[in-house]
VOBA-1610 file (N, C-alpha, C; in pm, whole numbers, padded with zeros to 5 digits, always signed):
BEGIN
Unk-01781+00975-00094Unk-01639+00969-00120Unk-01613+01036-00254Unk-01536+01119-00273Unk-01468+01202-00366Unk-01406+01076-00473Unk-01385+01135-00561Unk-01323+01085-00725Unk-01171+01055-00654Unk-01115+01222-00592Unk-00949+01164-00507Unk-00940+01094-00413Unk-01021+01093-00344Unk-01014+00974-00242Unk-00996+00864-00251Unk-01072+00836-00407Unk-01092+00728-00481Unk-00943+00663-00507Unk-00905+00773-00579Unk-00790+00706-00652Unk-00681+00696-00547Unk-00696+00745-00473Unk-00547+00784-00358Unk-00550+00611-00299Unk-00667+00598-00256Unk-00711+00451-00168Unk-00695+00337-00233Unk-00759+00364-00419Unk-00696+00249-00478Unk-00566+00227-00512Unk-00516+00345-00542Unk-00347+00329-00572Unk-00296+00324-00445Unk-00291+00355-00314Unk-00232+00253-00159Unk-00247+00105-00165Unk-00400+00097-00213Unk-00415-00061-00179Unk-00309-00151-00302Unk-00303-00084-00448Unk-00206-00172-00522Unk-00081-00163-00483Unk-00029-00028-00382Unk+00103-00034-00350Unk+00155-00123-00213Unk+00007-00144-00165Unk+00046-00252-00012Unk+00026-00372-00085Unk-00053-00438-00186Unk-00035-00566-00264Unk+00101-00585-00309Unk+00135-00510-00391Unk+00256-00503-00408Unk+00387-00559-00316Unk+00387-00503-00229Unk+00528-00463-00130Unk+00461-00624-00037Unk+00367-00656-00043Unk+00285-00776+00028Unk+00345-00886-00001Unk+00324-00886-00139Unk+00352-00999-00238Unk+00494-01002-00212Unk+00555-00899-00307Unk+00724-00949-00298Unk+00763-00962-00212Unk+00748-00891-00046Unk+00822-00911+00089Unk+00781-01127+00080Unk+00633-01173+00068Unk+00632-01286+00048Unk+00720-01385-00031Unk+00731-01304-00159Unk+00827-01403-00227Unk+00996-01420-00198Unk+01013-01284-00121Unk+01155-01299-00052Unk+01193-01399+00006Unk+01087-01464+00049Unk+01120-01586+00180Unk+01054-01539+00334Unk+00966-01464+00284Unk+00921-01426+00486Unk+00814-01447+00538Unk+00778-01507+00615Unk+00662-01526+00643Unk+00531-01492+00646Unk+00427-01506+00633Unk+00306-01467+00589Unk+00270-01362+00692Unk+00276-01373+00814Unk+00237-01262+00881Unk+00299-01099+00863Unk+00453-01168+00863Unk+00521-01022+00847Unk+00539-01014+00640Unk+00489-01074+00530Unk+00444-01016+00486Unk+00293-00930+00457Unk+00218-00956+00522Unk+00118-00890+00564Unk+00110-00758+00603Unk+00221-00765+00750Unk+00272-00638+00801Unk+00347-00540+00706Unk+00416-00606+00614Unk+00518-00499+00524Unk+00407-00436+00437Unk+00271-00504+00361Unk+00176-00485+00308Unk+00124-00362+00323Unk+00069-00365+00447Unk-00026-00263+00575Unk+00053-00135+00573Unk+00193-00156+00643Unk+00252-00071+00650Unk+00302+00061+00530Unk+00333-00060+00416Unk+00343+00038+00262Unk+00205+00100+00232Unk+00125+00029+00297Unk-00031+00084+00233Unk-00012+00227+00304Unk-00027+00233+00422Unk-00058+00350+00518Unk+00035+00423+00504Unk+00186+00423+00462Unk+00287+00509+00468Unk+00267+00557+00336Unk+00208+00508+00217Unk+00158+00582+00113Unk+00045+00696+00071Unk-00017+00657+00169Unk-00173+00777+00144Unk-00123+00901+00170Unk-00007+00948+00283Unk+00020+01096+00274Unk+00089+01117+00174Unk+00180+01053+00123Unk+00242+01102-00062Unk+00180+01061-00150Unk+00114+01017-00172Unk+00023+01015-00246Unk-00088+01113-00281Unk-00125+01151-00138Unk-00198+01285-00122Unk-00167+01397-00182Unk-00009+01415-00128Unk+00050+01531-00139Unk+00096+01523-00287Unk+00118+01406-00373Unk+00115+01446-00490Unk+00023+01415-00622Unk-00091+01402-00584Unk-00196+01407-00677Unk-00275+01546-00611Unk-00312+01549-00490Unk-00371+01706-00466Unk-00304+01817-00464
//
């Protein structure tokens, strides 16, 4: 695994913690904050991509 890979994967995973957490503290349930989690994770790696490479 590459140095960018690196960072692209760790900065998704703090941005699906993120969006995890607060969708949780909104009031929503644990599963669908989970889902909001996942979803910010994976919808981040292509911009993320596209703007660090």
């Amino acid at each position: 695994m590459t140095m960018h890979t690196a960072i692209i994967l760790l900065a998704a995973v703090i941005i699906g913690l993120i969006a995890g957490i607060l969708t949780f503290l909104s009031g929503t349930l644990v599963p669908a904050a989970v889902l909001a989690g996942l979803s910010a994770s994976g919808l981040s790696i292509p911009v993320l991509r596209s703007l660090i490479g």
